[in-house]
N, C-alpha and C positions, 0 to 999 in steps of 0.2 A: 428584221423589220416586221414588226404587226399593222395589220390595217385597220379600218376603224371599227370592224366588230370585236376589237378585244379592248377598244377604249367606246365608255358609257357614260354619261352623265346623266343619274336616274333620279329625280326629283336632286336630293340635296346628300347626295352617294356620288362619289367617283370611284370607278373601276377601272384597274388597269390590272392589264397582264402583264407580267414579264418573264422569261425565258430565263435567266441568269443573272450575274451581277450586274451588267450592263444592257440596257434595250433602247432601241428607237421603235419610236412611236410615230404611225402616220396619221393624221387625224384631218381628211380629208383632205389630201393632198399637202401639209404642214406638217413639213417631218421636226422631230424633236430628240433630242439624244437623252435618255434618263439613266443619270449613276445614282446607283444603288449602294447605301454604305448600312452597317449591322455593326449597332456597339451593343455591349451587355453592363448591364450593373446592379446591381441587389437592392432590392428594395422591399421594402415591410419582410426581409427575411427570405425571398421569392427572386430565383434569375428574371430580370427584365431583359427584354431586348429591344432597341429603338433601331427603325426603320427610317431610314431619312430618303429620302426623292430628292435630287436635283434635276428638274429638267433644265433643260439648252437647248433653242431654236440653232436647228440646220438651217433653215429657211429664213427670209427676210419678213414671215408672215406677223409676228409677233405674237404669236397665240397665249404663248404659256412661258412664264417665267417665275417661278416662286419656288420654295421650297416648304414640303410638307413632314410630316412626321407622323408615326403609329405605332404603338407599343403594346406587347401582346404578351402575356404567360408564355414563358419557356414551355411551361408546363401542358399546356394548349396544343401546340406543335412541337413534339417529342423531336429531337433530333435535326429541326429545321435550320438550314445554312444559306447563304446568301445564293448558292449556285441551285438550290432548291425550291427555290420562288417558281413553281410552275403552273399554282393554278392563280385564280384570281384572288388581288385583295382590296379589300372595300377599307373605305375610309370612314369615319363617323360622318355627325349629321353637319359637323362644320367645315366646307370645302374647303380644305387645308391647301391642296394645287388644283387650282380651276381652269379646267378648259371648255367652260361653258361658254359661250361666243356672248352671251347676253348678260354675261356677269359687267356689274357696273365697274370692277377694279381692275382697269384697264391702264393705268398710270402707269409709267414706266421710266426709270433713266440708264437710257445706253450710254455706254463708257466705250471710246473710241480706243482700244491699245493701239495699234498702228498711231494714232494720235499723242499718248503718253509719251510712246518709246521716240517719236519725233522733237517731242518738245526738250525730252532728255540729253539727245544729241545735240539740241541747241542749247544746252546750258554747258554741255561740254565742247561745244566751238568759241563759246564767249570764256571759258578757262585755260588758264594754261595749265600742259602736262603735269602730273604731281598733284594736282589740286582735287581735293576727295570733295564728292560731291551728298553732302546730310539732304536728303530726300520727306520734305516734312511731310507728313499725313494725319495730323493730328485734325482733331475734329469727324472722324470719318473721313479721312483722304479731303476732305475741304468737301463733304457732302456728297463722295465718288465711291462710296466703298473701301474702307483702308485696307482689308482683308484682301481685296481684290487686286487694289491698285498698288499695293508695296510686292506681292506677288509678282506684278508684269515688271514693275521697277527694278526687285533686284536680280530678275532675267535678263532686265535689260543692261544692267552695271551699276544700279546706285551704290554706291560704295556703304550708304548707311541710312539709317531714320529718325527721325523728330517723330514726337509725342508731344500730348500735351501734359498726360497722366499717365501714371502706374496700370488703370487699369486699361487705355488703350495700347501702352506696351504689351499685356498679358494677350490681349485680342491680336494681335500680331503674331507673337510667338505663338499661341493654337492653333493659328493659321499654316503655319509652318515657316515663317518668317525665323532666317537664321542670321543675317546680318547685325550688327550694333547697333543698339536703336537707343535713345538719349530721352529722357524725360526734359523735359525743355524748362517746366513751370516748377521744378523739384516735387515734393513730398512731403508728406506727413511723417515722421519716426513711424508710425504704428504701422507703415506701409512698406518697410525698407525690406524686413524679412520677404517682402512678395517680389521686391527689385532684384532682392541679393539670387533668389529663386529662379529666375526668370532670365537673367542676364541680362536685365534694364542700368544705363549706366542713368545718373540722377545729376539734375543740376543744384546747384547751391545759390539761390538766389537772393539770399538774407543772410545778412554775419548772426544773427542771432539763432538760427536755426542747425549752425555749424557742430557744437557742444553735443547738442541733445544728438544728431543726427550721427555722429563717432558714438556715442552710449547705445545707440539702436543697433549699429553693426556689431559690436560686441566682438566676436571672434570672427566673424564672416570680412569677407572680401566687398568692398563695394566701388567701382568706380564713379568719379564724380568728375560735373565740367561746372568751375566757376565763371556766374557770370557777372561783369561789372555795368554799373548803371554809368552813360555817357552820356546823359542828357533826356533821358524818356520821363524818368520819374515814375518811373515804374515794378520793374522789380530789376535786380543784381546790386551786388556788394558797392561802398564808395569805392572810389580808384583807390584814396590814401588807404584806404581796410584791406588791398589786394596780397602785398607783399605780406603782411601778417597770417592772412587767412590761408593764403598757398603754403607758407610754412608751417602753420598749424595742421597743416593737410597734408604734407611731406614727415610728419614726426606721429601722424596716427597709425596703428598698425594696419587698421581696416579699410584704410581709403587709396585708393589710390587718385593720385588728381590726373588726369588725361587732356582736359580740355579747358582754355578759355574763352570768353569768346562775350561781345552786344548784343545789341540788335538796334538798329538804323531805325530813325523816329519818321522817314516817309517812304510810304508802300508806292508812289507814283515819281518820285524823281530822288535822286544819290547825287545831285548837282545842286544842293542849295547850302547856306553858309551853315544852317544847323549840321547838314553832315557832315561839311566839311571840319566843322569843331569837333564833332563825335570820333574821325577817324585821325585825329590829331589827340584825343583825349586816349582812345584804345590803342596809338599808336606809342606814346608814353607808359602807360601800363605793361604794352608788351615787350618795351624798354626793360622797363624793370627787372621786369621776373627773369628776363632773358640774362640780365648783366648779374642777378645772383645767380643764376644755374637754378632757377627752377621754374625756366618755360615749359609748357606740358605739353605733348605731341598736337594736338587740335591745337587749332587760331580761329578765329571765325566770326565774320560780323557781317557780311552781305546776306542779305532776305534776296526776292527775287528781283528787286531793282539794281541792289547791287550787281549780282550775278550777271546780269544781261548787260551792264553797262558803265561801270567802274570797277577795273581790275585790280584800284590802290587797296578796293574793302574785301577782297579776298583772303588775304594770308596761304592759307593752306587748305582751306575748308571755306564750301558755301552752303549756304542753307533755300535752296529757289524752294517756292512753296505754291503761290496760287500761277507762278508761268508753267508750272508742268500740266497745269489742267486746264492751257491755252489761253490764260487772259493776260493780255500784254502789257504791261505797266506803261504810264503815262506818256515817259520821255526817251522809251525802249524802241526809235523810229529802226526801220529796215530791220528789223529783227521778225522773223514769221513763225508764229504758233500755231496749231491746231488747237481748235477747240475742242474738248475732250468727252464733256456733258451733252448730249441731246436729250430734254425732257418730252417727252408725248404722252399723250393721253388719246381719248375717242369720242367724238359723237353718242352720248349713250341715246338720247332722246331729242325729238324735234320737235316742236309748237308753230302751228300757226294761228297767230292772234293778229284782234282789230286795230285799231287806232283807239289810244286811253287806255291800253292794258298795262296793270303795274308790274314789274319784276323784280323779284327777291325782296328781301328781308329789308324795313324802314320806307320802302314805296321809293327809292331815289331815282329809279329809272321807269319813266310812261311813255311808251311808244310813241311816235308822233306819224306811225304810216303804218300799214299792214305789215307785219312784219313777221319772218319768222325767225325764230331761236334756236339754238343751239342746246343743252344741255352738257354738260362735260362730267364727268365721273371725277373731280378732285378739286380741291377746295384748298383753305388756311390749312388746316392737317398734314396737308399730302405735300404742303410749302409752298403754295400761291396764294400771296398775302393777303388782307384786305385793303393793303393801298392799293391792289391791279382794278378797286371796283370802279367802272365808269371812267377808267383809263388805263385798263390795259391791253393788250393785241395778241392774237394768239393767229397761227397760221392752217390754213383750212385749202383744200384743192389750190393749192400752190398760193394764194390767195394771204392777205393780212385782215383779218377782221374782230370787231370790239369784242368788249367784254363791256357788260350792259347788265345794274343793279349791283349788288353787293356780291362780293364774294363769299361763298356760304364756309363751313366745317369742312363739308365733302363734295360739294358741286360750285359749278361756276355756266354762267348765262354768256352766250353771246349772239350778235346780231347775225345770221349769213344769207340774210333777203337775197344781198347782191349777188350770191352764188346760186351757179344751176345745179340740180343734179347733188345736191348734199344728202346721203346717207347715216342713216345709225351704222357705226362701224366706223366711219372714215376718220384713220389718223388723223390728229391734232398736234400740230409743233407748236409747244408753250415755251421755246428755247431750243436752238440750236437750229442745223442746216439739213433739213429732209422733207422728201415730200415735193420737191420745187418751192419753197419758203424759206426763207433764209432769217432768223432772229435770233441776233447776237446777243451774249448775255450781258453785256457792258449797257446796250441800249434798254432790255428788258428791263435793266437793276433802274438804271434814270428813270424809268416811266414810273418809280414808286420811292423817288431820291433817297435810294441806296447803292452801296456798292455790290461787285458779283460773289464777292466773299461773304456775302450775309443770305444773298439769294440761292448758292450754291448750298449753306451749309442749314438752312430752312427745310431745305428737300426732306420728309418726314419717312418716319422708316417701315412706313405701309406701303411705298413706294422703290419695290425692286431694283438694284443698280446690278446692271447686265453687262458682261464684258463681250467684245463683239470687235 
């Protein structure tokens, strides 16, 4: 443990010490755990080596979260190893991990694991034994981190992962992600050689993409899951194009077919007449394949409504995607999820202004009483939209209070007259349960008539997701 005279912040310089590959750092009374990794690789001709920092709060203080980077001539430090790190190293002039208390980028979203691995178990109370559970994270984990969040998942049993592209399978697997992970949306040909590479199995969601996509494997191995369209109108094969394309798939050397499978046309209820046609339509299909002998191991057509609440749209395989990050689908009663996201941010600066002051960008908000303000460190960028302007709520000393004028790029305005005692510094819950404030993401997404799956996956990626 160092104390705070081996960490500095000197004008636009961070210094830190460290003792070896691993250090905590106490930065006045805010302990911090910092892993230390050392890769090499050549460049203009010359060994590189990159230095990467992760810090991770011991403490609930929320100091420092980011990760930084610094790359120096091998040649500079002759002989230098990761257990060698003993004197100080300074960072350039752009504060790559800042632990400056007055830095404005203070934005932050913590990811509940205790909360993941809960929600997990309840998607396998609503399955029966046998039933493998595809774990989607495409989009970023739905705006949570996917690098982060398939990690905690497949410690906790996900049996596999949804994508949405090749190149978030690729981010998966660097990650260290070894489970079966599916491209959900398929691929380009020009992309296959990086699937076949990677261990990405790939969906076929066009009969016309089938031909070209056997010419791209070539001599390689690719696994694929066909999917059939039931009523979306969206992407997968007709029903009548299945039995030909499954056999076209069984007589190529390169593919192997593994999986079929829909997807349900409503994210808030699996109890209306459209589903019930869709699971009557996939339920024929997998008639089919089944009575010639070429069902393929995967079945699968529940999203996270199904999952939680109709066991006919199962098969063998489900796909839960926004319940594992706590938000309950419409008609999912007595079922209990954690919420997984808590967004915060800080107090950067306060104002007190008259009566007739304008705020923010277009004049839309003029005081009507003495009033002071709020400043916040995040804005449209950081993914707090400009519909939250002049209506939306963010939570302050346990307290609910506006947002007032426009939402900016990188700041956001709010009223907190009615609080005592407001400080620069003082946590800001923009979503989620901390602090004594409670703002659920379901109500946050209505105050700007969205859903939480557009609010979650807005979250901008100057905006640290911290697992906790």
């Amino acid at each position: 443990m160092h104390d705070l005279d081996d960490v500095a912040v000197l004008q636009d310089l961070l210094v830190i010490a460290f003792a070896g590959d691993d250090s905590a750092v106490d930065l006045d009374g805010d302990s911090f755990f910092c892993q230390v990794e050392i890769s090499e690789q050549v460049a203009n001709g010359s060994a590189v080596r990159e230095l990467v920092i992760f810090a991770v709060e011991l403490q609930p203080h929320r100091k420092t979260i980011n990760r930084a980077w610094w790359q120096y001539n091998r040649a500079n430090l002759p002989g230098a190893g990761p257990s060698e790190f003993t004197s100080l190293i300074r960072f350039g002039t752009r504060p790559l991990l800042s632990v400056n208390r007055r830095s404005p980028h203070r934005t932050v979203a913590y990811i509940d694991e205790a909360g993941l691995r809960a929600n997990l178990r309840e998607v396998r109370a609503a399955t029966a034994s046998g039933v493998a559970v595809m774990a989607v994270v495409k989009a970023d984990a739905y705006g949570h981190g996917a690098a982060q969040v398939a990690g905690v998942l497949e410690d906790a049993g996900a049996d596999s992962f949804g994508v949405a592209t090749v190149d978030e399978g690729l981010e998966l697997r660097a990650a260290g992600i070894r489970h079966p992970i599916l491209v959900l949306y398929g691929t380009d040909p020009s992309r296959v050689a990086d699937a076949i590479g990677a261990d990405l199995a790939v969906s076929i969601v066009d009969a016309e993409e089938l031909e070209p996509m056997i010419e791209a494997v070539g001599a390689g191995h690719l696994v694929v899951h066909l999917e059939v369209d039931t009523g979306m109108t969206r992407l997968g094969v007709r029903p009548q194009e299945v039995g030909l394309l499954a056999d076209r798939i069984r007589r190529a050397a390169g593919l192997e077919l593994a999986g079929l499978f829909s997807h349900l046309g409503n994210a808030d209820s699996a109890h209306t007449d459209f589903a019930d046609a869709q699971v009557e339509i996939f339920r024929d299909v997998v008639a089919t394949l089944d009575g010639a002998g070429m069902l393929p191991t995967h079945v699968h057509l529940a999203n996270s409504v199904g999952t939680l609440t109709r066991a006919d749209t199962h098969w063998n395989m489900v796909r839960p995607g926004v319940c594992l990050y706590g938000v309950l689908p419409g008609t999912a009663a007595g079922i209990i999820l954690t919420p997984v996201m808590t967004l915060e941010t800080t107090v950067w600066r306060l104002w007190e202004v008259p009566v007739g002051r304008h705020v923010g960008y277009d004049q839309t908000f003029v005081t009507q009483r003495p009033t002071r303000i709020a400043v916040l460190p995040m804005g449209y960028a950081d993914g707090y939209g400009r519909g939250f302007s002049n209506r939306g709520e963010v939570g302050v000393r346990g307290r609910r209070v506006p947002v007032i004028g426009r939402v900016c790029m990188d700041v956001t305005m709010v009223d907190v007259s009615d609080l005592e005692d407001v400080a620069v510094g003082d946590p800001v819950v923009v979503w989620g349960n901390a602090h004594g404030v409670a703002l659920p993401v379901d109500e946050v997404a209505r105050a700007c008539d969205t859903i939480p799956y557009e609010v979650f996956t807005r979250v901008g990626r100057r905006v640290p997701r911290v697992i906790r």
